[in-house]
PDBQT receptor file of N, H, CA, C and O in Angstrom, charges set to zero:
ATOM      1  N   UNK A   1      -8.911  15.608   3.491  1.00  0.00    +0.000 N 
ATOM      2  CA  UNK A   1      -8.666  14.183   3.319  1.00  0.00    +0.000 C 
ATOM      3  C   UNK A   1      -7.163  13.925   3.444  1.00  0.00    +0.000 C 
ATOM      4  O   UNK A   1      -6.238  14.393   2.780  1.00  0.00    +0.000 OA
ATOM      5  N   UNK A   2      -7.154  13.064   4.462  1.00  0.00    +0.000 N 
ATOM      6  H   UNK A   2      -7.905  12.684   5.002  1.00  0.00    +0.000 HD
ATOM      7  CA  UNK A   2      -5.607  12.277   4.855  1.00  0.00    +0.000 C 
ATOM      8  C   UNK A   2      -5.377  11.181   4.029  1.00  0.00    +0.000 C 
ATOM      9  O   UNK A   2      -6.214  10.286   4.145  1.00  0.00    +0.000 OA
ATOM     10  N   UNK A   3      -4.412  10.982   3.169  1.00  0.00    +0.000 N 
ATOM     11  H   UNK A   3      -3.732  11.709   3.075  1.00  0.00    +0.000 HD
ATOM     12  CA  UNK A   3      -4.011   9.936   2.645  1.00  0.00    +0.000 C 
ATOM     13  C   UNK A   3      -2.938   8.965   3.842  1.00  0.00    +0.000 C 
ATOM     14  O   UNK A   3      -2.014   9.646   4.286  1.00  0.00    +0.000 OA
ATOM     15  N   UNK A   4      -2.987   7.669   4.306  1.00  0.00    +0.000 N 
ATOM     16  H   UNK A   4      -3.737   7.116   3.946  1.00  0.00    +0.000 HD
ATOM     17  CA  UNK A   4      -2.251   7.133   4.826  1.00  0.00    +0.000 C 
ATOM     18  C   UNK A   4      -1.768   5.926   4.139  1.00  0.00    +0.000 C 
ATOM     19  O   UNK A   4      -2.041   5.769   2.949  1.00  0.00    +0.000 OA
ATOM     20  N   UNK A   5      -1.009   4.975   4.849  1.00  0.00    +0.000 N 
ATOM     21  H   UNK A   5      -0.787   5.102   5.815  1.00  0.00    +0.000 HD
ATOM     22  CA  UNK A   5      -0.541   4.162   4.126  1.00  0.00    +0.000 C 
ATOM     23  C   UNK A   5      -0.205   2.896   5.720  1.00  0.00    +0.000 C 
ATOM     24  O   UNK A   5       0.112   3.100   6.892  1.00  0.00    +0.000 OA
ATOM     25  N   UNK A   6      -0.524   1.507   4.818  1.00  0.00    +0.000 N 
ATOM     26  H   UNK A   6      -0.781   1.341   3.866  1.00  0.00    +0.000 HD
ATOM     27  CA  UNK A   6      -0.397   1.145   5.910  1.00  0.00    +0.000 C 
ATOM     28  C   UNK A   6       1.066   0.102   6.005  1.00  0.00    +0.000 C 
ATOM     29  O   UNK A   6       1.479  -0.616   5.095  1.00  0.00    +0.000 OA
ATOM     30  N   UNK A   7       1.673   0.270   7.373  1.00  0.00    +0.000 N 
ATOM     31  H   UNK A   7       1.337   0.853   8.112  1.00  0.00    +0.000 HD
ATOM     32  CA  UNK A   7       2.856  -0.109   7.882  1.00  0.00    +0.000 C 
ATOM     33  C   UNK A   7       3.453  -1.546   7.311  1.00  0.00    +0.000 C 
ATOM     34  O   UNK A   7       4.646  -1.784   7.123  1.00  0.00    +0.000 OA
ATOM     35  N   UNK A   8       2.637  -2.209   7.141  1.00  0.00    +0.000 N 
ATOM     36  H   UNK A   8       1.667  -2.016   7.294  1.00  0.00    +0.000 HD
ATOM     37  CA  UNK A   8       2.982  -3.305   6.400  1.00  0.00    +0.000 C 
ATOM     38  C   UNK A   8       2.860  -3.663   5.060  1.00  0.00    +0.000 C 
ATOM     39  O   UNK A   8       3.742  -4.118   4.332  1.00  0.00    +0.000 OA
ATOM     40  N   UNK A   9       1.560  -3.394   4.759  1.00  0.00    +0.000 N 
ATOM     41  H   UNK A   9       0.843  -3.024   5.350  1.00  0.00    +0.000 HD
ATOM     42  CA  UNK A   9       1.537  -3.897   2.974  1.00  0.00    +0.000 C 
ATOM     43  C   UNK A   9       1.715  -2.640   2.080  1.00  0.00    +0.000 C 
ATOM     44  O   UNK A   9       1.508  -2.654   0.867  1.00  0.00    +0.000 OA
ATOM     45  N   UNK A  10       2.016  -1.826   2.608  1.00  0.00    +0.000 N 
ATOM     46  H   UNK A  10       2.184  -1.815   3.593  1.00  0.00    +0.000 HD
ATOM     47  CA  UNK A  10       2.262  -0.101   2.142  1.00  0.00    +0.000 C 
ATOM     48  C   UNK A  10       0.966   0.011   1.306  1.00  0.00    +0.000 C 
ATOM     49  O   UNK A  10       1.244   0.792   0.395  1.00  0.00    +0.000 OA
ATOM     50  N   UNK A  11      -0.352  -0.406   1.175  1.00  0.00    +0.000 N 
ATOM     51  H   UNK A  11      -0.577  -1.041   1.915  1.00  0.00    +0.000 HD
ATOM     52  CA  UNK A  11      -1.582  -0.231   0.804  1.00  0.00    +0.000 C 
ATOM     53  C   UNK A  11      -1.753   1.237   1.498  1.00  0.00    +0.000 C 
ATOM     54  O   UNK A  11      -1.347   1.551   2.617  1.00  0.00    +0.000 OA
ATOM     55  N   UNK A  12      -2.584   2.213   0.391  1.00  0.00    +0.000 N 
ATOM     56  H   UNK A  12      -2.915   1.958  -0.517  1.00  0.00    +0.000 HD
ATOM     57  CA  UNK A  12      -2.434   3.375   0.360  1.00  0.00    +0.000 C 
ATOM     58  C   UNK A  12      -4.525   3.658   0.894  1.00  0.00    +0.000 C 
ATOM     59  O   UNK A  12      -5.407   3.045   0.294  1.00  0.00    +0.000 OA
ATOM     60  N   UNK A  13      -4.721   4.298   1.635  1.00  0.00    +0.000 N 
ATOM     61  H   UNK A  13      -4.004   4.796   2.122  1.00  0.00    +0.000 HD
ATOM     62  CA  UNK A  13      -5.988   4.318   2.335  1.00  0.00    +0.000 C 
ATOM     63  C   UNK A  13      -6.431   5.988   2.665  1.00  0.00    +0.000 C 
ATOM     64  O   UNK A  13      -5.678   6.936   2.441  1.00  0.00    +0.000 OA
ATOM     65  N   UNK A  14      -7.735   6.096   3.209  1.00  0.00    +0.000 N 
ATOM     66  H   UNK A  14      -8.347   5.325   3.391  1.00  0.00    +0.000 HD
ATOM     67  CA  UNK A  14      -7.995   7.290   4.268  1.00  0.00    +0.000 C 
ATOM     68  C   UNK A  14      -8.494   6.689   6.084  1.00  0.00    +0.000 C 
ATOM     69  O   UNK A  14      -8.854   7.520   6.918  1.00  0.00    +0.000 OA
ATOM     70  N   UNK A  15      -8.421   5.230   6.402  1.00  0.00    +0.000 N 
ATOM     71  H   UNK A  15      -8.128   4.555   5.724  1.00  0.00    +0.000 HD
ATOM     72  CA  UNK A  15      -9.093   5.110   7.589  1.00  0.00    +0.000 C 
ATOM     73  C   UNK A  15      -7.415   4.656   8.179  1.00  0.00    +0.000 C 
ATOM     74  O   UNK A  15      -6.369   4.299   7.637  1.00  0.00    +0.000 OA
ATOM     75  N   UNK A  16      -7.841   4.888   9.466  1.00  0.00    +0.000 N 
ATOM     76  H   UNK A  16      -8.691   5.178   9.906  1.00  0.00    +0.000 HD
ATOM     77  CA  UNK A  16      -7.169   5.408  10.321  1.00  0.00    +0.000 C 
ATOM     78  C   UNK A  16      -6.395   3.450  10.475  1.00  0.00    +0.000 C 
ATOM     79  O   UNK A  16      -5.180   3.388  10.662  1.00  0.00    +0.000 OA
ATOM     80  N   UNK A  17      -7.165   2.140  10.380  1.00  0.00    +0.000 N 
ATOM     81  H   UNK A  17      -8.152   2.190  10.228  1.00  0.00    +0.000 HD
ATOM     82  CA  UNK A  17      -6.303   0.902  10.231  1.00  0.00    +0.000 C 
ATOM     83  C   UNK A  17      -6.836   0.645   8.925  1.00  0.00    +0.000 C 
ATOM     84  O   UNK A  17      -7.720   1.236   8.304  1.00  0.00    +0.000 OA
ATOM     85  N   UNK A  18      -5.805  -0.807   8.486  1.00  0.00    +0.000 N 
ATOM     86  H   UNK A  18      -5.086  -1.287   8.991  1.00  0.00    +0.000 HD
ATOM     87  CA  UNK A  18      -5.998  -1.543   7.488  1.00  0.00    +0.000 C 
ATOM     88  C   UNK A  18      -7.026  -2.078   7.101  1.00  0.00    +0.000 C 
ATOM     89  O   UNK A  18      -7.753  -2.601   7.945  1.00  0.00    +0.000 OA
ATOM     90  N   UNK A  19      -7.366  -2.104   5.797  1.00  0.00    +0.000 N 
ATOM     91  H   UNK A  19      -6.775  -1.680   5.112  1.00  0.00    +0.000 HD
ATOM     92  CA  UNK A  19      -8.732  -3.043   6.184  1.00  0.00    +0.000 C 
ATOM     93  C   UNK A  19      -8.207  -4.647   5.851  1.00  0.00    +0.000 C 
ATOM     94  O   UNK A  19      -8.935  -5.627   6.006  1.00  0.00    +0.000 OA
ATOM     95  N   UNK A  20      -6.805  -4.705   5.367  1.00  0.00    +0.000 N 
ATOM     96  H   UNK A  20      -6.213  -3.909   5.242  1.00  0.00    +0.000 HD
ATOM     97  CA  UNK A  20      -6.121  -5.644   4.777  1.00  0.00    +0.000 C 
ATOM     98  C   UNK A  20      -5.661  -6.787   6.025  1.00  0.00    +0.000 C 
ATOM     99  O   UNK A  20      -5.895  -7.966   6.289  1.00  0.00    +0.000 OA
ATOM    100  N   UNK A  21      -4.621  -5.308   6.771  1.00  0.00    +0.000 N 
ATOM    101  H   UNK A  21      -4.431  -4.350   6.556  1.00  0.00    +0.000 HD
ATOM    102  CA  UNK A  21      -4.040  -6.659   7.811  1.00  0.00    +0.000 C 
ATOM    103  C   UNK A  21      -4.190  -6.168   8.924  1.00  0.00    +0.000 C 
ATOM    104  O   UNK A  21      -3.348  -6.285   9.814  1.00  0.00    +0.000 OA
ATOM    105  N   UNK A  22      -5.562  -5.382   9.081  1.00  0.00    +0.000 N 
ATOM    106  H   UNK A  22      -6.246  -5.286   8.358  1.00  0.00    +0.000 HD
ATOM    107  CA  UNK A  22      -6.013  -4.511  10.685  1.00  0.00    +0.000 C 
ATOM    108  C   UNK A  22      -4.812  -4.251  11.392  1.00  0.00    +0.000 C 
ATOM    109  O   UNK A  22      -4.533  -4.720  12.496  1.00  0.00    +0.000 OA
ATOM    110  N   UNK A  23      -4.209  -3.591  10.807  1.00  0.00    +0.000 N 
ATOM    111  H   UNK A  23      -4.436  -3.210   9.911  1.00  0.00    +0.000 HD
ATOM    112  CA  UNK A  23      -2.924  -2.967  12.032  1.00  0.00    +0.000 C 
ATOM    113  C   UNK A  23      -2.746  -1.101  11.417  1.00  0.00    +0.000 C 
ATOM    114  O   UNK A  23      -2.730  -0.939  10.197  1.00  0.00    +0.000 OA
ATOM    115  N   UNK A  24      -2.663  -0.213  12.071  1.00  0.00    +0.000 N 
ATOM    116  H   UNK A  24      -2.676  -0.345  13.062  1.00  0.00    +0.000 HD
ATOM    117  CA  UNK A  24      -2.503   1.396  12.225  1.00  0.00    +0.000 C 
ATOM    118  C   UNK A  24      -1.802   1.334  10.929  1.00  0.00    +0.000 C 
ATOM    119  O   UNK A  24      -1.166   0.529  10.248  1.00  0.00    +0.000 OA
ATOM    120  N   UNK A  25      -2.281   2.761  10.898  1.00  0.00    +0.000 N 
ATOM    121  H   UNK A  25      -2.798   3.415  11.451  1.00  0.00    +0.000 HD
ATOM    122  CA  UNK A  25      -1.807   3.479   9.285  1.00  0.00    +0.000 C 
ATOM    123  C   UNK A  25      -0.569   4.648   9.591  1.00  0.00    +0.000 C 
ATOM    124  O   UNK A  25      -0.576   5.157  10.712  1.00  0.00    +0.000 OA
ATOM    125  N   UNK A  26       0.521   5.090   8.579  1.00  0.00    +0.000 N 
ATOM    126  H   UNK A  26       0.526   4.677   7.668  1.00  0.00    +0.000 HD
ATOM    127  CA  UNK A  26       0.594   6.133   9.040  1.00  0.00    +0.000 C 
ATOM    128  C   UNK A  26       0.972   6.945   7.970  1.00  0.00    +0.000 C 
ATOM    129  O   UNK A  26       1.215   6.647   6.801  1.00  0.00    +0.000 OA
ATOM    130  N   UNK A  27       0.987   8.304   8.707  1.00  0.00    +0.000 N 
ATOM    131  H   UNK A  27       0.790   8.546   9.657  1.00  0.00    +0.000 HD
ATOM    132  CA  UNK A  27       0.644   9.484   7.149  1.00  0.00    +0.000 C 
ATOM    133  C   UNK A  27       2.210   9.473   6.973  1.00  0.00    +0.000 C 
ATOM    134  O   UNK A  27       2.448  10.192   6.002  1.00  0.00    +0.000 OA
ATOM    135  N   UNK A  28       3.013   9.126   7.331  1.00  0.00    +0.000 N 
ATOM    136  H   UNK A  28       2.820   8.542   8.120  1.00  0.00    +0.000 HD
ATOM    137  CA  UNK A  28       4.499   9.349   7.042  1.00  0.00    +0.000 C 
ATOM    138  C   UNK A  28       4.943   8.618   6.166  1.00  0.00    +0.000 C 
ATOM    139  O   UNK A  28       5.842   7.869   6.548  1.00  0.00    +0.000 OA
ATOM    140  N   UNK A  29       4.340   8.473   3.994  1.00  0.00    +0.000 N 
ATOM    141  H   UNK A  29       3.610   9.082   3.684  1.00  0.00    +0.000 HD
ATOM    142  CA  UNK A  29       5.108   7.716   3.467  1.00  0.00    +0.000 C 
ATOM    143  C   UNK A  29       5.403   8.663   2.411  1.00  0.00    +0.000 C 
ATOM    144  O   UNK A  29       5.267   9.886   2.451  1.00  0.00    +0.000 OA
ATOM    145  N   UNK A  30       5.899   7.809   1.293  1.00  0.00    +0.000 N 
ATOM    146  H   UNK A  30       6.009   6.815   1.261  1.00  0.00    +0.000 HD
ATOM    147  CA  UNK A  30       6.861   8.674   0.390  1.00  0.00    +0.000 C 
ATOM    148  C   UNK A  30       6.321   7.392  -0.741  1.00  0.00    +0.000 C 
ATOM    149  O   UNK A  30       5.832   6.317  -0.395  1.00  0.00    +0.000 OA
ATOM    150  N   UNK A  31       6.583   7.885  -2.251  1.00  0.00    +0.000 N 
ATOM    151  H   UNK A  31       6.980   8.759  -2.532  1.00  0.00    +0.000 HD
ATOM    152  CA  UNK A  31       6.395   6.899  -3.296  1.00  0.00    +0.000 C 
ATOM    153  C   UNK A  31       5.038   6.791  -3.882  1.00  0.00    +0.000 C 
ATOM    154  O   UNK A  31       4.236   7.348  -3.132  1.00  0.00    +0.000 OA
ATOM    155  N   UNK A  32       4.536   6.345  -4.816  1.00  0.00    +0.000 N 
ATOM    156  H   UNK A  32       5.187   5.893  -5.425  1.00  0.00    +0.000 HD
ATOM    157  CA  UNK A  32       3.500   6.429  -5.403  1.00  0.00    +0.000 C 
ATOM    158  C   UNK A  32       3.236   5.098  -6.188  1.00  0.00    +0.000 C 
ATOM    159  O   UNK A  32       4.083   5.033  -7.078  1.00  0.00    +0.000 OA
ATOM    160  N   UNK A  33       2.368   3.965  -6.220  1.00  0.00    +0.000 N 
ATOM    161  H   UNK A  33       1.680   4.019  -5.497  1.00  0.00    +0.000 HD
ATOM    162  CA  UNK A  33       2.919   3.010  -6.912  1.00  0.00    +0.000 C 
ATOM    163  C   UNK A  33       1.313   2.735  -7.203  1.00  0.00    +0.000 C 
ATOM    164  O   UNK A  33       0.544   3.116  -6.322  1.00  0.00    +0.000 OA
ATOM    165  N   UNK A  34       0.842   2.203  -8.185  1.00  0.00    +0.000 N 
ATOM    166  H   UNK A  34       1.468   1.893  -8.902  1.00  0.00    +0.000 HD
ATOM    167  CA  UNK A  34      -0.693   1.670  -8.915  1.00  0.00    +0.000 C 
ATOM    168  C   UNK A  34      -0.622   0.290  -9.559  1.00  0.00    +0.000 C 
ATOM    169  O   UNK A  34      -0.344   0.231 -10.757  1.00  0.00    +0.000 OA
ATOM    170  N   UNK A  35      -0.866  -0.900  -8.819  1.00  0.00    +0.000 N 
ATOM    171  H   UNK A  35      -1.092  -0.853  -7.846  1.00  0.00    +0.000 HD
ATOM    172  CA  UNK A  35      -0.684  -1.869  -9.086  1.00  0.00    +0.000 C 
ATOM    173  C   UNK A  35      -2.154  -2.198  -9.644  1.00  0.00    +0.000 C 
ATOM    174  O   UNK A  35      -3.180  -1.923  -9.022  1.00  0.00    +0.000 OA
ATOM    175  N   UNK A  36      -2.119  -2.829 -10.910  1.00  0.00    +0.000 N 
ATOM    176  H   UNK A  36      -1.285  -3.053 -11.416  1.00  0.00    +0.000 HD
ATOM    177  CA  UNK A  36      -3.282  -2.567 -11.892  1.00  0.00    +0.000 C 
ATOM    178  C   UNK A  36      -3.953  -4.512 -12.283  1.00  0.00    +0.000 C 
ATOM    179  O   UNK A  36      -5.042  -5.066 -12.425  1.00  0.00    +0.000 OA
ATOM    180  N   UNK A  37      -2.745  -4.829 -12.302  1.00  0.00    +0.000 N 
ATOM    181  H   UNK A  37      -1.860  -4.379 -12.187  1.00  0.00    +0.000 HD
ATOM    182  CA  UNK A  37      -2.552  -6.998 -12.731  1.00  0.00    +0.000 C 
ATOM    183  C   UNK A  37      -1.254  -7.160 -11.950  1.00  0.00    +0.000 C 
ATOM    184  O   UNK A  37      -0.155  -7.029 -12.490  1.00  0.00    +0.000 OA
ATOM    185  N   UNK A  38      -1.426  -7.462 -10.599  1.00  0.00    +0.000 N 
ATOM    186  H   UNK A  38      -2.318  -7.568 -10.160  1.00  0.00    +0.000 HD
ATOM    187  CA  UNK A  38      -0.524  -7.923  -9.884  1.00  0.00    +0.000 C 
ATOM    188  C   UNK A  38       0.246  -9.559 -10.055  1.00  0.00    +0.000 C 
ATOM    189  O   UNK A  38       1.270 -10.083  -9.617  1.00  0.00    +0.000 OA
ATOM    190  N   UNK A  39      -0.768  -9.934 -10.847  1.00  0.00    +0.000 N 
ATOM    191  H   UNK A  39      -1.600  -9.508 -11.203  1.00  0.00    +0.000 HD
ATOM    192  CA  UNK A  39      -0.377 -11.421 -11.160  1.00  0.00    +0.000 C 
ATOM    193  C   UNK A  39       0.658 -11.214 -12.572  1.00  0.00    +0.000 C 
ATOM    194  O   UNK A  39       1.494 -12.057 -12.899  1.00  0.00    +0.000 OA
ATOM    195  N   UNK A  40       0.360  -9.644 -13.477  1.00  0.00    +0.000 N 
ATOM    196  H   UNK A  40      -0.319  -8.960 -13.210  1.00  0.00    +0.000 HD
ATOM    197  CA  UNK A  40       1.622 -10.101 -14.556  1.00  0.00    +0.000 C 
ATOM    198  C   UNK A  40       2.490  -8.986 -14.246  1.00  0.00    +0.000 C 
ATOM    199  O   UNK A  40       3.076  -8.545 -15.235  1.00  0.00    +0.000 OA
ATOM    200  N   UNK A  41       2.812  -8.235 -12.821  1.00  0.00    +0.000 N 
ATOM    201  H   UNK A  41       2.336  -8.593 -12.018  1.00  0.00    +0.000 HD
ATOM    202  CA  UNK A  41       3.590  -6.865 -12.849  1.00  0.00    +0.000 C 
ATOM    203  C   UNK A  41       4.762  -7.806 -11.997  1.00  0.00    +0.000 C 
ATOM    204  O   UNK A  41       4.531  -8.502 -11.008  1.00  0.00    +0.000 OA
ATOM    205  N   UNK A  42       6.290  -7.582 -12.793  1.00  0.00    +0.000 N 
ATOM    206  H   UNK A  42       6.477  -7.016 -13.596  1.00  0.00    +0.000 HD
ATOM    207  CA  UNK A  42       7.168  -7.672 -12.103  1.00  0.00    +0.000 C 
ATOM    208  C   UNK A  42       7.392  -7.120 -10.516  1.00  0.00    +0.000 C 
ATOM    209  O   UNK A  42       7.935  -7.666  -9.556  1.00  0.00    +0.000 OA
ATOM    210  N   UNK A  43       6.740  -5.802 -10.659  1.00  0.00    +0.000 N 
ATOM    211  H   UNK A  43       6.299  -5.358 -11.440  1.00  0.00    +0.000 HD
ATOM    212  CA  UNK A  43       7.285  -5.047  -9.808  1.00  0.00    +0.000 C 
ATOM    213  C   UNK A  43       6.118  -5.672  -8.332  1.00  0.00    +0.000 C 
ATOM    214  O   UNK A  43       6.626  -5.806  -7.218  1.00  0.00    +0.000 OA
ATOM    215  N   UNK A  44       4.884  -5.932  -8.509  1.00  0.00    +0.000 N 
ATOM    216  H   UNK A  44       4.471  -5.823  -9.414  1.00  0.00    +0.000 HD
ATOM    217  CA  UNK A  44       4.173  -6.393  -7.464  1.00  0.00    +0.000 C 
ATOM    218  C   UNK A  44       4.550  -7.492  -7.188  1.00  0.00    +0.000 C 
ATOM    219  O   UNK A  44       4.415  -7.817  -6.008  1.00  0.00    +0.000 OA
ATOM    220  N   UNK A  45       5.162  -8.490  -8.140  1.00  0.00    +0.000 N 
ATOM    221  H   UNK A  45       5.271  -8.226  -9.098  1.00  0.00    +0.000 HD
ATOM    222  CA  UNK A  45       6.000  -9.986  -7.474  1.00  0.00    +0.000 C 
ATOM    223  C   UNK A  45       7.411  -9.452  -6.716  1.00  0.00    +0.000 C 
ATOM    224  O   UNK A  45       8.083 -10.256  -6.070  1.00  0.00    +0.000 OA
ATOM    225  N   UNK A  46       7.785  -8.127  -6.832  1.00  0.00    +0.000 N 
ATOM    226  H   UNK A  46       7.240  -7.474  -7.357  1.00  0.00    +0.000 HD
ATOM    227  CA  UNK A  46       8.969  -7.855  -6.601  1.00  0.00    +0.000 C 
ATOM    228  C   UNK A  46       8.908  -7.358  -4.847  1.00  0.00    +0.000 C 
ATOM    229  O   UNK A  46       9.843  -7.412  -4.048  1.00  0.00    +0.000 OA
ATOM    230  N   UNK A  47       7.435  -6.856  -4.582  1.00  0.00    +0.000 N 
ATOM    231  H   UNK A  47       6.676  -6.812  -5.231  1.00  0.00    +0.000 HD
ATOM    232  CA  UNK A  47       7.115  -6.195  -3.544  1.00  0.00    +0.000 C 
ATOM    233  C   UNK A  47       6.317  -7.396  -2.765  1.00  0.00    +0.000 C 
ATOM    234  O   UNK A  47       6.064  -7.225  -1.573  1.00  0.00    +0.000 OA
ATOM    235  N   UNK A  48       6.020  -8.292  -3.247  1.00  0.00    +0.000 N 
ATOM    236  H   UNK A  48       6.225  -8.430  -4.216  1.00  0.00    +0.000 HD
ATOM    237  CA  UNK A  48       4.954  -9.201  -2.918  1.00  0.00    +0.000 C 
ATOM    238  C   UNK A  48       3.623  -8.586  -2.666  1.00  0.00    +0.000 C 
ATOM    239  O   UNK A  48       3.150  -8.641  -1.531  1.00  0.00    +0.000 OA
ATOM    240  N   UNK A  49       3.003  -8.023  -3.607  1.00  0.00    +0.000 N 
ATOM    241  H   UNK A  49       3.388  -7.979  -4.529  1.00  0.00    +0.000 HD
ATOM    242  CA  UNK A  49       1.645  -7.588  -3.757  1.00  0.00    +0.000 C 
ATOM    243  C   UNK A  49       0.684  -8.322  -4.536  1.00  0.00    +0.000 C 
ATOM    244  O   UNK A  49       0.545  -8.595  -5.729  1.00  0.00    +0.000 OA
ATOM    245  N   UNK A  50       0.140  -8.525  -3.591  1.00  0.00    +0.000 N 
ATOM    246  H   UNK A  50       0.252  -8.303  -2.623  1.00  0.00    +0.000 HD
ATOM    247  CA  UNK A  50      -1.103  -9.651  -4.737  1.00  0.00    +0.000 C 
ATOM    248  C   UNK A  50      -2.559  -8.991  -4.912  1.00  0.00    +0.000 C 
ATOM    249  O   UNK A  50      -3.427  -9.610  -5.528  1.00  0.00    +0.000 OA
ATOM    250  N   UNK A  51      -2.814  -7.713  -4.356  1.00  0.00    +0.000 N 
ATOM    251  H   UNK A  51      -2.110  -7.210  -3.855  1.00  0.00    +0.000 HD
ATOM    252  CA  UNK A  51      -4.147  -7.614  -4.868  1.00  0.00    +0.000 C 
ATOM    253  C   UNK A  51      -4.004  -6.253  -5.609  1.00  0.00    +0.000 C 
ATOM    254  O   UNK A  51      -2.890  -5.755  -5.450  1.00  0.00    +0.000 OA
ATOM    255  N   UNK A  52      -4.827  -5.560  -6.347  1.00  0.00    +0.000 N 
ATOM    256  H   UNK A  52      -5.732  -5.964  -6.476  1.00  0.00    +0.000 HD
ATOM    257  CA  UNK A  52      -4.655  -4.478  -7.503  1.00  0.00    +0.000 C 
ATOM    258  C   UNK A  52      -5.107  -3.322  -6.226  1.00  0.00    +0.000 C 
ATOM    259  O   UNK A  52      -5.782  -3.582  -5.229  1.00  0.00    +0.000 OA
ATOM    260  N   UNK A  53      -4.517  -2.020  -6.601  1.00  0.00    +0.000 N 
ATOM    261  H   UNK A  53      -3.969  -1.809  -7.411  1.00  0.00    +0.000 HD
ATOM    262  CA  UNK A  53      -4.565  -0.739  -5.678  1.00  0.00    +0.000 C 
ATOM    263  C   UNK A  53      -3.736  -0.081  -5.734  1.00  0.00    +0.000 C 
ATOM    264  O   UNK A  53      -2.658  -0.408  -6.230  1.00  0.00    +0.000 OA
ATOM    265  N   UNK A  54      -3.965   0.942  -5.289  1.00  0.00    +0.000 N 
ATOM    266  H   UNK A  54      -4.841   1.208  -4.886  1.00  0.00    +0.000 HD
ATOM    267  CA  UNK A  54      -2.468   2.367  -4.794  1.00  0.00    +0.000 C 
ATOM    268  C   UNK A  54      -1.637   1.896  -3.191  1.00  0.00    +0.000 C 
ATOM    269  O   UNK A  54      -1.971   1.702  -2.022  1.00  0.00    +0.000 OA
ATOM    270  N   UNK A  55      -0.815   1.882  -3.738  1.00  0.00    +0.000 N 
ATOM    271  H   UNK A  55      -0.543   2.039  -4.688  1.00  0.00    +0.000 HD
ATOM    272  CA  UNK A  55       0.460   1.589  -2.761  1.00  0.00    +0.000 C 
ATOM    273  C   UNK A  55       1.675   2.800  -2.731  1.00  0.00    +0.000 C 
ATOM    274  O   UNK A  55       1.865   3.614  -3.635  1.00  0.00    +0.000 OA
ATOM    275  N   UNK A  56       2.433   2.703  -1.470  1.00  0.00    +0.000 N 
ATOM    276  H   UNK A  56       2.279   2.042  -0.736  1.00  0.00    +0.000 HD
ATOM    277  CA  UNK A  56       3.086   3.608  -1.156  1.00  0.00    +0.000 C 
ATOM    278  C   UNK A  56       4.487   2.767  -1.293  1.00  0.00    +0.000 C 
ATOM    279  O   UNK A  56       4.387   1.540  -1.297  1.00  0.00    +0.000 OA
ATOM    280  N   UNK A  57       5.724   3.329  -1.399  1.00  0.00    +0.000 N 
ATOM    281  H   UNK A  57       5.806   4.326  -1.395  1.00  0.00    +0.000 HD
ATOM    282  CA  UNK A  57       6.832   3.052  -1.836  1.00  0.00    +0.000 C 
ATOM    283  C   UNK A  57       7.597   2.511  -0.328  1.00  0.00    +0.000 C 
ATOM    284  O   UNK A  57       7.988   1.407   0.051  1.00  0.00    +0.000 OA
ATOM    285  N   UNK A  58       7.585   3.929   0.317  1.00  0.00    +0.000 N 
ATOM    286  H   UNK A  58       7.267   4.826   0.009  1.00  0.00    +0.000 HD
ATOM    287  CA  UNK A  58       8.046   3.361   1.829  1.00  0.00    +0.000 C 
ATOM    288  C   UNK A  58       7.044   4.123   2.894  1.00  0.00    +0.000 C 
ATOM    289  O   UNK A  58       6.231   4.996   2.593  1.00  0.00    +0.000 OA
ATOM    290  N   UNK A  59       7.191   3.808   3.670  1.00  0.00    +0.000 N 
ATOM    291  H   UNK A  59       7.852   3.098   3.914  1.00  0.00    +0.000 HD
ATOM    292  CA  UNK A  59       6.569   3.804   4.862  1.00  0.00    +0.000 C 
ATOM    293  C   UNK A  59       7.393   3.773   5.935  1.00  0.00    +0.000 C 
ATOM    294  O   UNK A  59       8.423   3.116   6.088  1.00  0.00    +0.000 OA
ATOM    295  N   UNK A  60       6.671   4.805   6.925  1.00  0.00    +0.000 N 
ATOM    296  H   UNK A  60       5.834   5.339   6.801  1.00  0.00    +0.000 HD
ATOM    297  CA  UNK A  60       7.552   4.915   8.433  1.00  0.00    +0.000 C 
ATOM    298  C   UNK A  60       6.991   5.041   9.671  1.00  0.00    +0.000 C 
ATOM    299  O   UNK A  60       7.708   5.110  10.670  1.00  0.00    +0.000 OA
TER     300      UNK A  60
């Protein structure tokens, strides 16, 4: 199992596109992030993340 991450919303996945914003994934990220209540986490208003999931820090 490939963990990827995708290029734009750094949403953390195994299929090969988004299911978020249908655009390619790629295995090249770094960071670890678990957005749990995106509506009261500084840090997901900080990233602009609005839905709850595993996210990647950066992406390349």
């Amino acid at each position: 199992m490939v963990i990827k991450a995708c290029t734009r919303c750094h949403r953390l996945m195994e299929e090969e596109r988004c299911a978020i914003c249908n655009i390619p994934s790629s295995k090249n990220w770094s960071g670890f992030l678990i957005i749990v209540d995106p509506e009261n986490s500084d840090i997901a208003k900080e990233l602009n993340i609005s839905l709850p999931g595993e996210y990647a820090l950066r992406v390349r």
